[in-house]
C-alpha positions as CSV (number, residue, x, y, z in Angstrom):
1,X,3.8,1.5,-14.0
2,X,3.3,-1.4,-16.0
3,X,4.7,-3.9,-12.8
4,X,2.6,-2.0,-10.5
5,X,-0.4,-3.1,-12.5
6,X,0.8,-6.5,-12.9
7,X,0.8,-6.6,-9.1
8,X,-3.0,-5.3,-8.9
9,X,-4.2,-7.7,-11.6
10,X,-2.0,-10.7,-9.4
11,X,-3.6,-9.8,-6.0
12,X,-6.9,-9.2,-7.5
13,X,-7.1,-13.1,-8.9
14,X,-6.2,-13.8,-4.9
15,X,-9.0,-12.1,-3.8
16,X,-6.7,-9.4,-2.1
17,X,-7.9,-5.7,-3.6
18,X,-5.5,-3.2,-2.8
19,X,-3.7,-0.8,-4.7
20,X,-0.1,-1.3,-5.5
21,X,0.9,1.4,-3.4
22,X,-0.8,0.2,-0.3
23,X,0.9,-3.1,-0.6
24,X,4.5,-1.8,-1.4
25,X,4.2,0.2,1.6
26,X,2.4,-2.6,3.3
27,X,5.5,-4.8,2.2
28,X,8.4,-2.1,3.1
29,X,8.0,-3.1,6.6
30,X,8.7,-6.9,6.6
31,X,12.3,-7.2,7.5
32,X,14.6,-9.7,6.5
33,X,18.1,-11.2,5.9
34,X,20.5,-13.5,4.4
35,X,21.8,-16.1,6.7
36,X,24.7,-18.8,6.0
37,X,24.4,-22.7,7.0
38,X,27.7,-24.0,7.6
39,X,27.3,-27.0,5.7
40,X,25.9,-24.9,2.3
41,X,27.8,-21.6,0.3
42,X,23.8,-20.7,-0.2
43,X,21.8,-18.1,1.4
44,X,18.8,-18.3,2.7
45,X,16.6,-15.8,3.0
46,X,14.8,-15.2,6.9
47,X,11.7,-13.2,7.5
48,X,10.7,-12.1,11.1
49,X,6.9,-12.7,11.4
50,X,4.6,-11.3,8.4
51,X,1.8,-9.8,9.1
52,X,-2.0,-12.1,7.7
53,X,-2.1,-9.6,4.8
54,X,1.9,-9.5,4.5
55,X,1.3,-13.4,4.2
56,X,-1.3,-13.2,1.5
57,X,0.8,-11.0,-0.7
58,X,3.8,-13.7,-0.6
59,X,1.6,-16.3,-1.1
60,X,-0.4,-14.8,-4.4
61,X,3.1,-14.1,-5.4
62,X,4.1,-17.6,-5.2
63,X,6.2,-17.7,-2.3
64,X,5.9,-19.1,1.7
65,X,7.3,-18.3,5.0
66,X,8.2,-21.6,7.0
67,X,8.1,-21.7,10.7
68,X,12.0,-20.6,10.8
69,X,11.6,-17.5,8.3
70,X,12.9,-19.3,5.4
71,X,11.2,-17.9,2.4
72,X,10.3,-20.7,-0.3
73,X,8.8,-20.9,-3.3
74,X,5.5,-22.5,-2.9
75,X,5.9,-26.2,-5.5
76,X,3.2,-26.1,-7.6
């Protein structure tokens, strides 16, 4: 319960007020997967299209979808 909270209390301070539950369920639906470059032993991580408040969730959370599906974290 305690990482649920910390989830409220981080959308909150991003203007996004939901319950943890709404987001988690919100989030359950954004599909990704791992892909392979030849050239790196890395995987990346590939979203299909999130959804605006999909987007603002990554985004409080620190992270961004680039026009490919990559998931980064955002540099600071």
């Amino acid at each position: 319960m305690t990482y649920l909270r910390r989830l409220e209390l981080r959308l909150s301070v991003a203007g996004i007020s939901r319950t943890a539950e709404d987001v988690m369920d919100d989030m359950s639906h954004l599909h990704s997967v791992l892909t392979l470059n030849k050239r790196s032993r890395k995987p990346v991580r590939r979203l299909e299209t999130p959804t605006k408040t999909q987007s603002e969730v990554l985004s409080a959370l620190g992270y961004r979808v680039d026009s490919g599906g990559g998931l980064h974290p955002i540099s600071t």
